[in-house]
C-alpha positions as a printed NumPy array, in Angstrom:
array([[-24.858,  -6.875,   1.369],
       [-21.055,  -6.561,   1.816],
       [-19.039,  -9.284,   2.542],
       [-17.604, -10.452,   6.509],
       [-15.387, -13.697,   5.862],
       [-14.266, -15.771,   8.795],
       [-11.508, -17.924,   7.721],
       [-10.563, -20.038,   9.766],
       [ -6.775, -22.11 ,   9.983],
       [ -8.738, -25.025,  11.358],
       [ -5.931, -27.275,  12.385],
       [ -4.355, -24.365,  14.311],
       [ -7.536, -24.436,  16.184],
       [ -7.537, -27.816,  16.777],
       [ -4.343, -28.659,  17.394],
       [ -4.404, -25.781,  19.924],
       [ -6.961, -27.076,  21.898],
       [ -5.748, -30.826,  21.832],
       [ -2.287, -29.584,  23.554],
       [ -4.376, -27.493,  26.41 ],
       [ -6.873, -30.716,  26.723],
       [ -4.534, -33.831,  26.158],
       [ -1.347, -32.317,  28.135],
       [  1.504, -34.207,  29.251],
       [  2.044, -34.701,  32.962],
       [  4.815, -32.411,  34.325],
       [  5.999, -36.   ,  36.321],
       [  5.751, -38.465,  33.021],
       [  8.27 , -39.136,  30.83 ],
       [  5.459, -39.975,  27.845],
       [  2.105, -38.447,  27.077],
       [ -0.991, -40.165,  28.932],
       [ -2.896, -42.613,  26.01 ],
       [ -5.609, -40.847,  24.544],
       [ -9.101, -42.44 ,  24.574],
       [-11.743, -42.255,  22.338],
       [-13.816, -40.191,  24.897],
       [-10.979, -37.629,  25.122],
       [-11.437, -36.962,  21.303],
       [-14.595, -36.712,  22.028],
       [-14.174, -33.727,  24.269],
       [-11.696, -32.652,  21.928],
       [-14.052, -32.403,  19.211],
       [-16.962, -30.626,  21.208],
       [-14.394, -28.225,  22.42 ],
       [-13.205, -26.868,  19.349],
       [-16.938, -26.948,  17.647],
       [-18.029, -25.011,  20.677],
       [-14.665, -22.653,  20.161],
       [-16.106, -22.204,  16.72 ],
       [-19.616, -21.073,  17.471],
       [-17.5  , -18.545,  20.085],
       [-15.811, -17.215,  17.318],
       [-19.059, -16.88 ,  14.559],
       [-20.706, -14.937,  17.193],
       [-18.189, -12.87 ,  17.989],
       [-17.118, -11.974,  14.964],
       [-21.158, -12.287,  13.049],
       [-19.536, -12.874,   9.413],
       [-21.608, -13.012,   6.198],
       [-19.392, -16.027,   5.207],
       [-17.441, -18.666,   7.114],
       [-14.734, -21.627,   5.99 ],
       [-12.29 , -23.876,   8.177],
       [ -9.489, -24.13 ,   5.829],
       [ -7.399, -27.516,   6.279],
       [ -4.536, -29.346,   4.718],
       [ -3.76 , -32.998,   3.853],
       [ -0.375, -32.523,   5.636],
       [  1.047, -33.998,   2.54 ],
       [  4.567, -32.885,   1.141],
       [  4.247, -29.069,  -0.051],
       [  6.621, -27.116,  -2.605],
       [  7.998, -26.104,   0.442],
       [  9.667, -29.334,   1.155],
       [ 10.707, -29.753,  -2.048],
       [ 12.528, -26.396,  -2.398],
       [ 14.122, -27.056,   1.148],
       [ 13.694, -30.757,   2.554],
       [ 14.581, -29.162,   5.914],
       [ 11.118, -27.169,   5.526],
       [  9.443, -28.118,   9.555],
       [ 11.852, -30.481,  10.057],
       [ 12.069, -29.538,  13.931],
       [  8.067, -30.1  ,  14.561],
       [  6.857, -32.87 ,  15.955],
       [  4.945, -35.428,  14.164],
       [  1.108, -35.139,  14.629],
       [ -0.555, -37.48 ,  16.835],
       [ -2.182, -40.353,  14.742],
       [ -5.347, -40.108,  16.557],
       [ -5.617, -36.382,  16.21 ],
       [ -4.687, -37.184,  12.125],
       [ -7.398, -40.082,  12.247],
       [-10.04 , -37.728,  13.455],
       [ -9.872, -35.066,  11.062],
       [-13.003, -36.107,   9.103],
       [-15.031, -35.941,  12.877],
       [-14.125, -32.177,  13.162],
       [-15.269, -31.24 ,   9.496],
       [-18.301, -33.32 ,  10.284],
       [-18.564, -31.133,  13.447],
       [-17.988, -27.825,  12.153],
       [-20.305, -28.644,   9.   ],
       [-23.034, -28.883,  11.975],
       [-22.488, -25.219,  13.02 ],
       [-23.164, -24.65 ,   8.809],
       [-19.016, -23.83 ,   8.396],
       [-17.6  , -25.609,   5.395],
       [-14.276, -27.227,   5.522],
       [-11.979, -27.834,   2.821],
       [ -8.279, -27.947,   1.885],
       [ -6.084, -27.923,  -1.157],
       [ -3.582, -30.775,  -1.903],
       [ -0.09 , -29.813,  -1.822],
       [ -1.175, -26.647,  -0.378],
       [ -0.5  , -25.79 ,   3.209],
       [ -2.806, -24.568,   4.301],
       [ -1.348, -20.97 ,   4.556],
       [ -1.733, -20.273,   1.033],
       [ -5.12 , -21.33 ,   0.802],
       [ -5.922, -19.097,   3.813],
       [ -3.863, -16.627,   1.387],
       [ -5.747, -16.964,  -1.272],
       [ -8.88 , -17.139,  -0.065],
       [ -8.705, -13.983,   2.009],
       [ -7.057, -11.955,  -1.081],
       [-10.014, -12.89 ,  -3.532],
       [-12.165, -11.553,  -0.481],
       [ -9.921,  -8.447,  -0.177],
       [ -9.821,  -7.9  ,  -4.443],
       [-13.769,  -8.386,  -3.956],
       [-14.2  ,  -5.672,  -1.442],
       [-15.566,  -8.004,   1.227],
       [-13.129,  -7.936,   5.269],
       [-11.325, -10.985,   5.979],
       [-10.942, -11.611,   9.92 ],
       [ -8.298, -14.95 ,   9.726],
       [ -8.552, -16.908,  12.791],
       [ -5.694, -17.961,  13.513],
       [ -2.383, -17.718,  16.339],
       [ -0.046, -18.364,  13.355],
       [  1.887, -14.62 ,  12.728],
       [  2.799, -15.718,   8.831],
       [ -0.444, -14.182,   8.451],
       [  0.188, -11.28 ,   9.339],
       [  1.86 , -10.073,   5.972],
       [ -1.792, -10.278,   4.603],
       [ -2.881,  -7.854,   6.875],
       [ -4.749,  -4.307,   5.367],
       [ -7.374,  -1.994,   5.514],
       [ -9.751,  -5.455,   4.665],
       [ -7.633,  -7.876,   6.11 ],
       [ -6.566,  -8.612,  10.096],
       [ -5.595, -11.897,  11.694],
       [ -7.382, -12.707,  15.263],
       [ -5.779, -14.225,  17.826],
       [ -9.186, -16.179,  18.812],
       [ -7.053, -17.483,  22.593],
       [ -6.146, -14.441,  23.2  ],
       [ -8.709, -12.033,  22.437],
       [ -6.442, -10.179,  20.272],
       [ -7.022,  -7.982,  17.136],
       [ -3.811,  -8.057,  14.999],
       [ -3.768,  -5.119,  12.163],
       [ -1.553,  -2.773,  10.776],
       [ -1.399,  -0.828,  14.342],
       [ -0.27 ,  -3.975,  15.788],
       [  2.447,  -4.835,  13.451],
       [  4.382,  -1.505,  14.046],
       [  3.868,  -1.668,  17.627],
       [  4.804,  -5.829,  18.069],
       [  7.579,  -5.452,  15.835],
       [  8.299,  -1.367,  15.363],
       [  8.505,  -2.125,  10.868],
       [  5.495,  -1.263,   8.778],
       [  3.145,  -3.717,   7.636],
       [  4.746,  -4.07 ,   4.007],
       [  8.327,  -5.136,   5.652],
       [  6.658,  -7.804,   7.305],
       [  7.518, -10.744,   4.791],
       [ 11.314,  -9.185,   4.429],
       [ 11.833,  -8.957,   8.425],
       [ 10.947, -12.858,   8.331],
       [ 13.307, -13.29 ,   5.683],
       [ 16.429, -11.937,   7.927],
       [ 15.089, -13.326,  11.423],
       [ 13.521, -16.589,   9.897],
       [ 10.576, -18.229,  11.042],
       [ 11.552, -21.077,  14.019],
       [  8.178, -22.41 ,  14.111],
       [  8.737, -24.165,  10.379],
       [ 12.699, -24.438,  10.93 ],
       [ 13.394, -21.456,   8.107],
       [ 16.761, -19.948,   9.342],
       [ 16.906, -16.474,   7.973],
       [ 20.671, -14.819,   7.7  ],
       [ 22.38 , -15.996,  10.419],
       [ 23.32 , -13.651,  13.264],
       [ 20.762, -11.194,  12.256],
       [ 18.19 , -11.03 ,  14.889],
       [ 14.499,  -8.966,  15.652],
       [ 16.485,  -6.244,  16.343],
       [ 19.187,  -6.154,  13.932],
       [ 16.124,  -6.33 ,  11.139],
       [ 14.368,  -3.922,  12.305],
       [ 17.831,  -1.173,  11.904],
       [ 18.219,  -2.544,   8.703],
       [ 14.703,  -2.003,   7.274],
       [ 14.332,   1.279,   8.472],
       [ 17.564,   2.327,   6.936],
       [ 17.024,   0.691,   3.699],
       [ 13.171,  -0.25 ,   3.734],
       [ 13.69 ,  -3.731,   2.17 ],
       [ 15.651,  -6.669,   1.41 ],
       [ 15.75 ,  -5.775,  -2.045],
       [ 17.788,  -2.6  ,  -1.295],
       [ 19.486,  -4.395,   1.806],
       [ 20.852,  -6.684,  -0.715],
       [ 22.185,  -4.032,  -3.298],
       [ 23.13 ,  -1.561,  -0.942],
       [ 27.635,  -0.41 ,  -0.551],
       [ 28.441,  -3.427,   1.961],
       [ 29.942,  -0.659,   4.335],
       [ 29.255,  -2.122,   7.363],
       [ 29.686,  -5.469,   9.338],
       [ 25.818,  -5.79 ,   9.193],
       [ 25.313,  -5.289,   5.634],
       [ 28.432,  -7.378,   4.945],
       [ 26.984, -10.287,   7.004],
       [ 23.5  , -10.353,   5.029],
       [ 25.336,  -9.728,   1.687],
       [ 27.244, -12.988,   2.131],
       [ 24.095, -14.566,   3.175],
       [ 22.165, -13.332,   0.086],
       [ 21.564, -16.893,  -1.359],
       [ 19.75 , -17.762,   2.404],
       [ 17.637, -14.529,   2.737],
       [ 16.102, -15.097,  -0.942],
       [ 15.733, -18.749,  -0.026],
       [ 14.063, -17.571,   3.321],
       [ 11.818, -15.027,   1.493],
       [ 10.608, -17.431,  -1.194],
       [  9.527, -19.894,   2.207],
       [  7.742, -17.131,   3.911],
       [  5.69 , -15.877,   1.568],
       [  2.558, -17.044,   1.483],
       [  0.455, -17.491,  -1.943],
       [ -2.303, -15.694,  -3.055],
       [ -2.882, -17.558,  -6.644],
       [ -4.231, -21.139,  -5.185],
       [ -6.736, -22.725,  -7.524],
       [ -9.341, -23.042,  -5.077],
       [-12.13 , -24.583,  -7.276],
       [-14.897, -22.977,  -5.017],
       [-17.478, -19.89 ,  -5.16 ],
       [-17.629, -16.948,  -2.889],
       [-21.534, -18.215,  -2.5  ],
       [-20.484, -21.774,  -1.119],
       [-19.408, -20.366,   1.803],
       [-22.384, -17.946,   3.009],
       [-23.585, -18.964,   6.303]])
């Protein structure tokens, strides 16, 4: 029986529905308090989001990959690394264990790495998958993922019914699949306060790789324009920038294939 792995980035599910649930009033100046009952709701929601998303997708295998929100390598090769987020409720952080509990009831496992976002694990996991010969559907709204993305591999936007593959890539961004982690280099990725090369936007990025085809030959290409002159003297950033983006796929994840058969 060939492999169908759901992996899911469980606090992007969570967290996801906690904004639409526990919103801020348009007319306060603070977010409401949030009760015990509200996590409650919370909790139901995103277990019943879950059972949405096994039977949509009817994998062989299922896991709700989660982090410790501890410090990563990340933030110790750039301190700045999601500097510009803001800091996770304590409630939502307190009831962690509840939604693992909740999921486990639906027969998903949940686990996470330490000092792993968890990005790579999601990585990982979904390349051993791939090297396997099983698909990998990653549930997520996070587009980091999409440089994973293959003939086994596509990331699901579970809100918004969407199927993001290689078709989707070139179409979203107009740069093939394999440029994906070297466009984030030069644009940057807001969401996690990575800068990229300054002044070099989407579309900028896009000219550049489809002249040259990577940062690699970006980089060592005759500076004979005001573009290639402004990423040259940004070299040092767009490596930098690279190295953040890029997820990885060698995690020590101390767990079988067979654990996580549903």
């Amino acid at each position: 029986m060939s492999i169908r792995f759901l992996v899911i980035d469980g606090f992007n599910l969570i967290r996801r529905i906690y904004e639409a649930r526990i919103r801020k009033d348009k007319h306060q100046s603070e977010p409401r308090d949030v009760s015990a009952q509200d996590m409650f709701q919370v909790i139901e929601a995103t277990k019943s989001s879950l059972a949405r998303a096994l039977k949509a997708h009817q994998p062989t295998h299922a896991a709700v990959v989660m982090e410790h929100h501890d410090k990563t390598w990340r933030h110790l090769l750039y301190p700045e690394y999601k500097a510009n987020r803001s800091e996770t409720p304590p409630m939502l952080l307190s009831k962690l264990p509840e939604f693992a509990a909740a999921f486990t009831d639906i027969g998903v496992q949940s686990f996470g790495i330490d000092s792993y976002e968890a990005d790579d694990v999601v990585a990982t996991l979904a390349s051993v998958v791939a090297a396997n010969n099983g698909e990998v559907v990653i549930l997520s709204t996070d587009k980091s993922y999409l440089q994973l993305v293959n003939d086994k591999v596509i990331v699901y936007d579970h809100f918004a019914n969407k199927r993001c593959d290689q078709a989707y890539i070139k179409e979203k961004y107009g740069i093939d699949q394999q440029q994906y982690i070297d466009y984030l280099a030069l644009v940057g990725a807001n969401s996690n306060n990575i800068k990229g090369v300054q002044g070099v936007g989407p579309k900028s990025a896009v000219i550049l790789l489809s002249e040259h085809g990577s940062l690699d030959r970006i980089l060592s290409a005759q500076p004979d324009s005001a573009m290639l002159r402004k990423v040259n003297a940004s070299s040092p950033d767009a490596l930098r920038s690279k190295q953040l983006v890029t997820l990885k796929i060698d995690v020590e994840l101390g767990q079988n294939l067979k654990s996580f058969r549903l």
